[in-house]
Short mmCIF file of the C-alpha atoms (twelve columns), coordinates in Angstrom:
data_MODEL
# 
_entry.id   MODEL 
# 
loop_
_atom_site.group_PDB 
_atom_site.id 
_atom_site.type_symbol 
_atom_site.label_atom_id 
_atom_site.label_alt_id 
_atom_site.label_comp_id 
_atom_site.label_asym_id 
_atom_site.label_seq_id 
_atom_site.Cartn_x 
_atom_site.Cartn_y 
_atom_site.Cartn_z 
_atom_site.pdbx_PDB_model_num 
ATOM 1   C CA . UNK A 1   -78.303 103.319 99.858  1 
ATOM 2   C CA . UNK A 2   -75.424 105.872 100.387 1 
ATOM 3   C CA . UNK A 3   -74.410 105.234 96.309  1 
ATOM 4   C CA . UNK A 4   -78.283 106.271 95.299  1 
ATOM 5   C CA . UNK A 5   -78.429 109.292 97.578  1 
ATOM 6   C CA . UNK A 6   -74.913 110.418 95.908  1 
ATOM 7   C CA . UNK A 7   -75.812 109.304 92.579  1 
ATOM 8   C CA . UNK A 8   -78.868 111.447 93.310  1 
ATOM 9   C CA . UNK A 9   -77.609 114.521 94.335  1 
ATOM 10  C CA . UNK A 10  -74.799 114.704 91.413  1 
ATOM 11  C CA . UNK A 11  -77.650 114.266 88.966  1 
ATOM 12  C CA . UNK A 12  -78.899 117.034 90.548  1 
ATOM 13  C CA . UNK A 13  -75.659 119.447 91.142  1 
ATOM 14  C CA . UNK A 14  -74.127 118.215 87.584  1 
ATOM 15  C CA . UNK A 15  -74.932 121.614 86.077  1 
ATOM 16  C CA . UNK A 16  -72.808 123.194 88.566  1 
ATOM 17  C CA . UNK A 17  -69.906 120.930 89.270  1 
ATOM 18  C CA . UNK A 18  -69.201 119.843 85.957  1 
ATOM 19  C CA . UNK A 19  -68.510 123.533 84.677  1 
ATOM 20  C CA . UNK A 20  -64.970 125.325 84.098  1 
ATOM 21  C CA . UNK A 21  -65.754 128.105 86.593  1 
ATOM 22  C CA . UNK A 22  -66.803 125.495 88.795  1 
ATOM 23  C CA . UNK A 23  -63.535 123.701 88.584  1 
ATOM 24  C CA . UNK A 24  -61.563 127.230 88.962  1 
ATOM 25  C CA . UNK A 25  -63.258 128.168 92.052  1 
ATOM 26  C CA . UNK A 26  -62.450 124.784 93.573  1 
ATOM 27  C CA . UNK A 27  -58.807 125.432 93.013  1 
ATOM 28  C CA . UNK A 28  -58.550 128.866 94.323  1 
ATOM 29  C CA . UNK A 29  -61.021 127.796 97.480  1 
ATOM 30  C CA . UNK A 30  -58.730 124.799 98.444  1 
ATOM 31  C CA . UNK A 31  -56.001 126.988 98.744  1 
ATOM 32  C CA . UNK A 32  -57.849 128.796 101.181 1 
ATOM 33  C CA . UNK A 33  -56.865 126.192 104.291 1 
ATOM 34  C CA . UNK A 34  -52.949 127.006 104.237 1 
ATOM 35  C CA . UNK A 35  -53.733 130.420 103.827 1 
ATOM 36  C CA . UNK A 36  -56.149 130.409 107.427 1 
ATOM 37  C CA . UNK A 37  -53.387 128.387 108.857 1 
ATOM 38  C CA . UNK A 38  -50.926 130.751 108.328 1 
ATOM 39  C CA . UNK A 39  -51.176 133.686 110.466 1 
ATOM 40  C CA . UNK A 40  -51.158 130.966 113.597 1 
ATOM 41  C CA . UNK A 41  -48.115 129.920 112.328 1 
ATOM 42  C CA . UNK A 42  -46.983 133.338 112.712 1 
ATOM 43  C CA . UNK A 43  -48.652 133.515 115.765 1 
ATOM 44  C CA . UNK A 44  -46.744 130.499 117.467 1 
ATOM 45  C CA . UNK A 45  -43.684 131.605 115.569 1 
ATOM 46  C CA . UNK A 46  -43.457 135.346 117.176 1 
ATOM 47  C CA . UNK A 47  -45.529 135.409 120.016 1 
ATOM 48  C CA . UNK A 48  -44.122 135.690 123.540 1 
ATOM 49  C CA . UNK A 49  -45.490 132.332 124.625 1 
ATOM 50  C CA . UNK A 50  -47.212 129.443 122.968 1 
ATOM 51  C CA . UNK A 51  -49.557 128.611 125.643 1 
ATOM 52  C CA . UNK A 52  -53.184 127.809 125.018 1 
ATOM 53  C CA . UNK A 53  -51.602 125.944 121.389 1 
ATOM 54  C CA . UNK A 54  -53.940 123.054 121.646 1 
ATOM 55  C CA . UNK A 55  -51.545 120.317 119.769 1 
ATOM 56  C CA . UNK A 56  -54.046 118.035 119.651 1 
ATOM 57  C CA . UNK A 57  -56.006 119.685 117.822 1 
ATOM 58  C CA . UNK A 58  -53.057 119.918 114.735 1 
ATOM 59  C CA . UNK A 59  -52.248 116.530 115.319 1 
ATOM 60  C CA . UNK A 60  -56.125 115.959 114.128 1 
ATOM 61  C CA . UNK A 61  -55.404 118.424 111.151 1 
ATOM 62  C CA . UNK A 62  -52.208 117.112 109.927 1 
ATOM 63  C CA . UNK A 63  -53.896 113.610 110.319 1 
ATOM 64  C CA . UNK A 64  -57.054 114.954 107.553 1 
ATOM 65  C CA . UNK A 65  -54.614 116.860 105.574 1 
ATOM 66  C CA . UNK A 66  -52.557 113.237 105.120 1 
ATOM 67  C CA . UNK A 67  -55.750 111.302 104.228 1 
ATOM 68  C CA . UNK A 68  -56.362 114.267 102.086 1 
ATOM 69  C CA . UNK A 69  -53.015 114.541 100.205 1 
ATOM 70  C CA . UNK A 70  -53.691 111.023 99.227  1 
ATOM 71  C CA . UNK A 71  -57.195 111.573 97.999  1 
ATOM 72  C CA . UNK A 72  -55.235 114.062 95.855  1 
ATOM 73  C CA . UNK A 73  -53.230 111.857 94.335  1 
ATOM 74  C CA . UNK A 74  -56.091 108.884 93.816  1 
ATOM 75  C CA . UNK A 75  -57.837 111.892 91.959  1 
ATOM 76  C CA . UNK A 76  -54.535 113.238 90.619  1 
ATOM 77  C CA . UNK A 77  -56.376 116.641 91.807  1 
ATOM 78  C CA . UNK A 78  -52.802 118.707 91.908  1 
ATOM 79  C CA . UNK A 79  -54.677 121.522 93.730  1 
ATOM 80  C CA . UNK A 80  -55.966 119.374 96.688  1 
ATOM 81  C CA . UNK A 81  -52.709 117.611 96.922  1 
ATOM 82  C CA . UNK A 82  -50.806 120.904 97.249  1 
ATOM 83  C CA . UNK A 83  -53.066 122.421 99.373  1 
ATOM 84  C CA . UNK A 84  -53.301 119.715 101.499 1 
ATOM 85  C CA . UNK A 85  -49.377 119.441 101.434 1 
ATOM 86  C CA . UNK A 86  -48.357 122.742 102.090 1 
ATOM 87  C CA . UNK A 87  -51.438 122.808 105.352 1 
ATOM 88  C CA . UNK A 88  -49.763 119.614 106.528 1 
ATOM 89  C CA . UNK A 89  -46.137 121.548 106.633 1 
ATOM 90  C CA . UNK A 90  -47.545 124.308 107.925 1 
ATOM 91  C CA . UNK A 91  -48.968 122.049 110.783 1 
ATOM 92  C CA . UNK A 92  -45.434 120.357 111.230 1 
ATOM 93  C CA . UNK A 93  -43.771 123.377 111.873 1 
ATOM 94  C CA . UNK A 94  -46.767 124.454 114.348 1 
ATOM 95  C CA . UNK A 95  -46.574 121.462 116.211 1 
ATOM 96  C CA . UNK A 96  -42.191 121.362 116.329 1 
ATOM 97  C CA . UNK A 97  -42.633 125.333 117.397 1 
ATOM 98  C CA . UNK A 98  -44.996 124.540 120.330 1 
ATOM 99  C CA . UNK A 99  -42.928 121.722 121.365 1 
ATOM 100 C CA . UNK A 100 -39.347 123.743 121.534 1 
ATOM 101 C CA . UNK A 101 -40.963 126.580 122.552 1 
ATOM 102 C CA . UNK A 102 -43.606 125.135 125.046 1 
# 
């Protein structure tokens, strides 16, 4: 059931996804998650206290980013697996500042 509605709704996006631009704007958009995660990097980096840094909550994100980094390389999509790569140090370094700073 879940393979005919997907086989279904490529038939019907093909136009779009199978396109260059399509495939450029992909690579540029999935760069767009390390560059929202940054400024609360900076944030936990410079800010006079870290409280209210739920780490759960990037324990959750580094946990997607990983299953994502390895879609990227079953894909061998080099944009999703640096995306998701650089997001999931970005997260590291979140989590390690809230915990010597917390």
């Amino acid at each position: 059931m879940m393979v005919r509605l997907m086989n279904f709704l490529y038939a019907q996006a093909e136009p779009i996804v199978e396109t260059r631009w399509f495939e450029i704007i992909m690579t540029i958009t999935v760069f767009l998650n390390p560059l929202a995660i940054f400024p609360q990097l900076l944030t936990v980096l410079t800010a006079p206290s870290v409280t209210g840094v739920t780490v759960t909550m990037w324990y959750v994100f580094a946990i997607i980013q990983i299953a994502f980094i390895f879609h990227g390389i079953k894909t061998k999509s080099a944009s999703i697996f640096f995306s998701m790569l650089i997001s999931l140090l970005e997260n590291i370094a979140i989590i390690t500042t809230v915990y010597v700073r917390g």
